[in-house]
C-alpha positions as CSV (number, residue, x, y, z in Angstrom):
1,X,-1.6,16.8,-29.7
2,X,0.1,20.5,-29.4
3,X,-3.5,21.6,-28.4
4,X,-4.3,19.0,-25.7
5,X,-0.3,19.5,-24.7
6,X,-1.0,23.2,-23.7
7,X,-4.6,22.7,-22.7
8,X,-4.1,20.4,-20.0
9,X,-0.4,21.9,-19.0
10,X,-2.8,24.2,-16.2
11,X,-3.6,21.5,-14.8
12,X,-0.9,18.6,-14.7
13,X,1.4,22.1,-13.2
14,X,-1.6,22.7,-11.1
15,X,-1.1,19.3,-9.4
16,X,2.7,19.0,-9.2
17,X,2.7,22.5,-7.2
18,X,-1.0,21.6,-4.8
19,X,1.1,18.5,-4.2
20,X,4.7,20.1,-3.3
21,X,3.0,23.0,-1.6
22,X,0.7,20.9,0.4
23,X,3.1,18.7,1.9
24,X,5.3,22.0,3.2
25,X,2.4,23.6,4.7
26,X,0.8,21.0,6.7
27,X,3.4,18.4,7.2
28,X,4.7,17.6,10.7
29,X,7.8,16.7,8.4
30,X,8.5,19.7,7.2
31,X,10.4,21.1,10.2
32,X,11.7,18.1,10.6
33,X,13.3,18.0,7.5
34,X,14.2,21.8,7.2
35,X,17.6,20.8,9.3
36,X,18.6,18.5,6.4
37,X,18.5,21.0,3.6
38,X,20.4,23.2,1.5
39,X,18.6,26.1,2.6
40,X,18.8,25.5,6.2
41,X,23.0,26.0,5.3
42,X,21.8,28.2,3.7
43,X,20.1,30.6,6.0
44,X,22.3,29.1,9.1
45,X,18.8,28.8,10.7
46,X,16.8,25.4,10.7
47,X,14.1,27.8,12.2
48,X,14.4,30.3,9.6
49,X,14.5,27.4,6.7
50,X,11.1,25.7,8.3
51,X,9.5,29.3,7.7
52,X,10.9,30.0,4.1
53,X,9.4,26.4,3.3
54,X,6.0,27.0,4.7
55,X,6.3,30.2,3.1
56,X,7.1,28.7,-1.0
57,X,4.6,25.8,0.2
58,X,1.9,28.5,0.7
59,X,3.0,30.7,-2.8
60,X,2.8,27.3,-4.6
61,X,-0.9,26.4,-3.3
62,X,-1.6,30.2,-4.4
63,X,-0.3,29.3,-8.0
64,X,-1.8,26.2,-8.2
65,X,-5.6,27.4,-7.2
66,X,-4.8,30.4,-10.0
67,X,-3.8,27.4,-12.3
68,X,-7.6,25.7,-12.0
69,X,-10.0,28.7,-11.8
70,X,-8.2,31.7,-14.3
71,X,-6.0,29.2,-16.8
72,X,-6.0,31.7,-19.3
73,X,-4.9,34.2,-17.3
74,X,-1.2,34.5,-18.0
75,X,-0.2,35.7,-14.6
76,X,-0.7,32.1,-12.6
77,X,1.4,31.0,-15.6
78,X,4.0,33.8,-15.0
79,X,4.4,33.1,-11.8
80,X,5.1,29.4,-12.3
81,X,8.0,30.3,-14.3
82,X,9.4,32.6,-11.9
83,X,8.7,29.9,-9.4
84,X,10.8,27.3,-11.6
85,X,13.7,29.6,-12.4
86,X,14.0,30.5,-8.8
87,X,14.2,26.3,-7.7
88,X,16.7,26.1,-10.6
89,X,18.6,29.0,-9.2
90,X,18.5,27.2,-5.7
91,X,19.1,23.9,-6.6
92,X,22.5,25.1,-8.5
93,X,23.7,27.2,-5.3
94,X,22.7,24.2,-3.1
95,X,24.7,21.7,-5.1
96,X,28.0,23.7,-4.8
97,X,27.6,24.6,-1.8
98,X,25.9,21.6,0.3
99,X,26.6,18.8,-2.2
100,X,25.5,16.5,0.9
101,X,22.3,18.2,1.8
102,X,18.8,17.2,0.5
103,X,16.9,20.5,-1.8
104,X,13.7,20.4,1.0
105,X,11.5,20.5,-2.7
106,X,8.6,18.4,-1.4
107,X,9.4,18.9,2.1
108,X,9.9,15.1,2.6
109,X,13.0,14.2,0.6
110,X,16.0,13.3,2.4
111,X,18.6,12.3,-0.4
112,X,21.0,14.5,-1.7
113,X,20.6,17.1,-4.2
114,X,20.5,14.8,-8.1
115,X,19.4,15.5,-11.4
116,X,15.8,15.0,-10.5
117,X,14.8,17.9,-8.8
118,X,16.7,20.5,-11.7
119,X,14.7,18.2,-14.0
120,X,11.5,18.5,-11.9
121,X,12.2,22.4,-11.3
122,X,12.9,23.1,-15.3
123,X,9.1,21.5,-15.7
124,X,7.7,24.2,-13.1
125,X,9.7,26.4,-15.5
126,X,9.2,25.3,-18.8
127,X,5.4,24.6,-17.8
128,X,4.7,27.8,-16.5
129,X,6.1,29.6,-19.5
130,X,3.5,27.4,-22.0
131,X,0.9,28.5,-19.5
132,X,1.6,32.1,-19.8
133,X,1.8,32.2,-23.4
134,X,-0.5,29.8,-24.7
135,X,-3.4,30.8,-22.1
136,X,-5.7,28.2,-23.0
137,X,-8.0,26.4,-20.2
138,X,-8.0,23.2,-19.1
139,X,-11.3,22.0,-19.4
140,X,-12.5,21.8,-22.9
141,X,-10.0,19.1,-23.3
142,X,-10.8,16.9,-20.8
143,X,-14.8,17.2,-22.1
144,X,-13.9,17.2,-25.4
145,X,-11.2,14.6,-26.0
146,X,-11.8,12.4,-22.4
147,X,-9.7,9.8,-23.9
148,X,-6.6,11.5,-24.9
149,X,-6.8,13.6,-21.8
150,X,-6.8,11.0,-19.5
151,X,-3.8,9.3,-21.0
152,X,-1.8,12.2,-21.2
153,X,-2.4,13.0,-17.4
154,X,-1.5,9.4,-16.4
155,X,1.8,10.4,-18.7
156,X,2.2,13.1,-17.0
157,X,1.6,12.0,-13.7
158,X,4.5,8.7,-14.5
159,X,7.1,11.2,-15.1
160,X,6.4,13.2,-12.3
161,X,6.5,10.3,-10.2
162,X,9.5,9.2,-11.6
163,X,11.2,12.5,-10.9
164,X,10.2,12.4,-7.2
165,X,12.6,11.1,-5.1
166,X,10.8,10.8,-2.5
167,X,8.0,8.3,-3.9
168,X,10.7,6.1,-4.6
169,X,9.6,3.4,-1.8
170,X,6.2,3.3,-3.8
171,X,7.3,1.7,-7.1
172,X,11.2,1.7,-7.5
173,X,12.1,-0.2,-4.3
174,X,9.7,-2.9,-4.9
175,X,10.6,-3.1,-8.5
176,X,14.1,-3.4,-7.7
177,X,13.3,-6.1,-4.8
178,X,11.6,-7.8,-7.3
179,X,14.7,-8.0,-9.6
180,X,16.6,-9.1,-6.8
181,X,14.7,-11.8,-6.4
182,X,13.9,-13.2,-9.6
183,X,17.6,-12.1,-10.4
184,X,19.9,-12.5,-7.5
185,X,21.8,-9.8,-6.7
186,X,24.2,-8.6,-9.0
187,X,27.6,-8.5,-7.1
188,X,27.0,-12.0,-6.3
189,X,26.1,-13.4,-9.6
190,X,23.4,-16.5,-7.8
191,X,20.5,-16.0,-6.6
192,X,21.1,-15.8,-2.9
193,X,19.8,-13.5,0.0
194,X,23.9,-12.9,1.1
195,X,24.0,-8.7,0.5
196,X,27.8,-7.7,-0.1
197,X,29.4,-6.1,2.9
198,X,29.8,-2.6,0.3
199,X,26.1,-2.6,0.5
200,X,25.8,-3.1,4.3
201,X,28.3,-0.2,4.8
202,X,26.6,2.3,2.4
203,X,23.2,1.5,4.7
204,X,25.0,2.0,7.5
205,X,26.4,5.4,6.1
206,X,23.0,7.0,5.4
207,X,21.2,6.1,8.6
208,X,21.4,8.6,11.7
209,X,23.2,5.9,14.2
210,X,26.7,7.0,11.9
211,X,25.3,10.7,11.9
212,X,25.1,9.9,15.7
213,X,28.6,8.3,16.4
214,X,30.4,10.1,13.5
215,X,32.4,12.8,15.7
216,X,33.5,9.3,17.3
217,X,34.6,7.5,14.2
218,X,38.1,8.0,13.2
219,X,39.2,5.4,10.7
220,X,37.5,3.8,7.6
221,X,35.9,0.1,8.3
222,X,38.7,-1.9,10.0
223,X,36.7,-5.4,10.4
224,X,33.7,-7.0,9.9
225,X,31.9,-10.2,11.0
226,X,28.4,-11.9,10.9
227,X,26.9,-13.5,14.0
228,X,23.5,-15.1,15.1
229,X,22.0,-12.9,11.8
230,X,23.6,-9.6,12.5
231,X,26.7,-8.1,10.5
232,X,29.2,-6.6,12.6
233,X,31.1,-3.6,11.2
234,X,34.1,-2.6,13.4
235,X,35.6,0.5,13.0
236,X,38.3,2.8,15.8
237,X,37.6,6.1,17.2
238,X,38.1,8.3,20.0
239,X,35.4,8.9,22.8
240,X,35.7,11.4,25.2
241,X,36.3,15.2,25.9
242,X,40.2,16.4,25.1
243,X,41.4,15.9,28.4
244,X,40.1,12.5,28.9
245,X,39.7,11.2,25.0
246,X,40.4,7.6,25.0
247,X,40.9,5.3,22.4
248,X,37.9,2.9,21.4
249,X,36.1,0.3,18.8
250,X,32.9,1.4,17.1
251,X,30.9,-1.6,16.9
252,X,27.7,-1.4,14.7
253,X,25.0,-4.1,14.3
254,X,22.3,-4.5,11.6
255,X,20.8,-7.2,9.9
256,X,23.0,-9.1,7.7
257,X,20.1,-9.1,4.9
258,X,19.8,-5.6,5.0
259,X,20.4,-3.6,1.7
260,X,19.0,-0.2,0.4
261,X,16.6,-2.2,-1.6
262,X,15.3,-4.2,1.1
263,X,12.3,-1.8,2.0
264,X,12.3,-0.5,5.5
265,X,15.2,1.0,7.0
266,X,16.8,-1.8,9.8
267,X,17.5,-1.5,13.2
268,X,21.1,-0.3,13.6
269,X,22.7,-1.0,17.3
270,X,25.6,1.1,18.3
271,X,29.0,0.5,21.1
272,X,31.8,1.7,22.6
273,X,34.8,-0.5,23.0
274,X,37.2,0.5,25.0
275,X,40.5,-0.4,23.2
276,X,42.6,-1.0,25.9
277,X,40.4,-2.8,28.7
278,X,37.9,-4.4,25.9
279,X,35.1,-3.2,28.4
280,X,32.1,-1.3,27.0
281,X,31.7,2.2,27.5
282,X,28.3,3.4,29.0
283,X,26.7,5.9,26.3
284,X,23.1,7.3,27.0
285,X,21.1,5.4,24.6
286,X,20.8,6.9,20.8
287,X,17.8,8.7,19.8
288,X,16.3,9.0,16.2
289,X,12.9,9.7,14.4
290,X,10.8,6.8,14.1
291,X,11.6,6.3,10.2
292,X,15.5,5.5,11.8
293,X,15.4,2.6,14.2
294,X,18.9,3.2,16.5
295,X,19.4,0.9,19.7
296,X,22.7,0.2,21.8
297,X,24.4,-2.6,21.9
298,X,23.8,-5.6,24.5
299,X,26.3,-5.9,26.8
């Protein structure tokens, strides 16, 4: 097992870094994501963090391709673990210092900094150094031993997976949607399609239309109602430049069945109240990426 362990290490790192590497070099996302990182904090530049992305994404397709064609050369290995120790390195100074920010690892996460990527980094780590030492190739194992082979790569491949926060949507949402279902949802303790107002607030809190209105925002959630399918979430704030700031409601609309574990994100409608005439204050109309539906409020 220690022998098909080391033999096919080349090439399960080999995958995890073409993968990672890829998706920062030819991903439209990638620049769009760069603002959203540590390292765009970082660098103070969402320009300069796009081009240090592109740049790791190209050094770890370099690695990867030295992984498949010269295994037993340590120096792809080497470089793996320099690789790891330097995301490990990262991931620690992005934690303390943008605790809120995502790490950028596969270009297309957008959650926070967690446990997952140091565990995913430490394999780049711990992988590259078996590589280096152990410099065996790849390929005798898979002719020799197809069986085993293959079920260690699909082994592999699940815990990789599972430390990819970004391939969530592809087997923990539905397996938590499932749960709900067959279930019900926990805070409610029946099976019912009613999702706790927490839930609807947390949603509401990681979508771009309260990125949007946030500098508006000044209290926690004051009231909240359902109507025609829609929760309401009302909340105070102050609208305007300093000279003429003006007191208002920040009304948010989303679907009342909406939940983090619903699937796709909802659409999220945004107004202005004014608190003293009750009369809607005109805002140009919110603008988000197409993965963050955001649309004013009717009338």
């Amino acid at each position: 097992m220690l022998s098909l362990t080391t033999g096919l290490a080349p090439l399960v790192l080999a995958g995890l870094l073409g993968w990672t590497g890829a998706v920062k070099v030819f991903s439209r996302g990638t620049a769009q994501q760069a603002p959203k990182t540590a390292l765009a904090r970082m660098l103070r530049s969402s320009e300069r963090a796009t081009t240090v992305l592109r740049a790791t994404g190209a050094g770890e397709l370099l690695i990867a391709a030295g992984l498949l064609v010269v295994p037993a050369n340590p120096v792809p290995g080497a470089a793996a673990a320099v690789l790891g120790a330097g995301f490990l390195g990262y991931l620690g100074y992005g934690r303390a210092v943008a605790p809120e920010s995502s790490c950028g690892c596969s270009a297309s996460e957008d959650t926070p900094i967690t446990w997952r990527a140091f565990a995913r980094a430490a394999v780049v780590l711990i992988g590259g150094a078996t590589v280096a030492v152990a410099q065996d190739t790849w390929w005798p194992a898979v002719t020799e031993r197809p069986a085993g082979a293959l079920a260690f790569l699909a082994a592999a491949a699940a815990v990789l997976v599972a430390l990819s926060a970004d391939l969530d949507r592809w087997w923990l949402l539905p397996l938590r949607r499932t749960r709900l279902r067959v279930f019900g949802h926990p805070l409610l303790g029946t099976a019912t399609d009613q999702v706790p107002v927490a839930a609807s607030v947390e949603l509401l809190e990681n979508s771009l239309a309260w990125q949007a209105a946030a500098p508006v925002v000044r209290s926690a959630l004051l009231d909240h109602w359902e109507d025609d399918g829609w929760r309401i979430l009302q909340y105070s704030g102050v609208y305007g430049d300093r000279e003429n700031a003006r007191p208002v409601a920040v009304v948010f609309a989303l679907d009342a069945t909406a939940g983090r574990d619903t699937g796709d994100d909802p659409i999220i409608r945004v107004s202005y109240v004014d608190a003293d005439s009750g009369e809607a204050v005109a805002v140009d109309e919110l603008r988000a990426a197409p993965s963050r539906r955001i649309l004013p409020m009717a009338g």
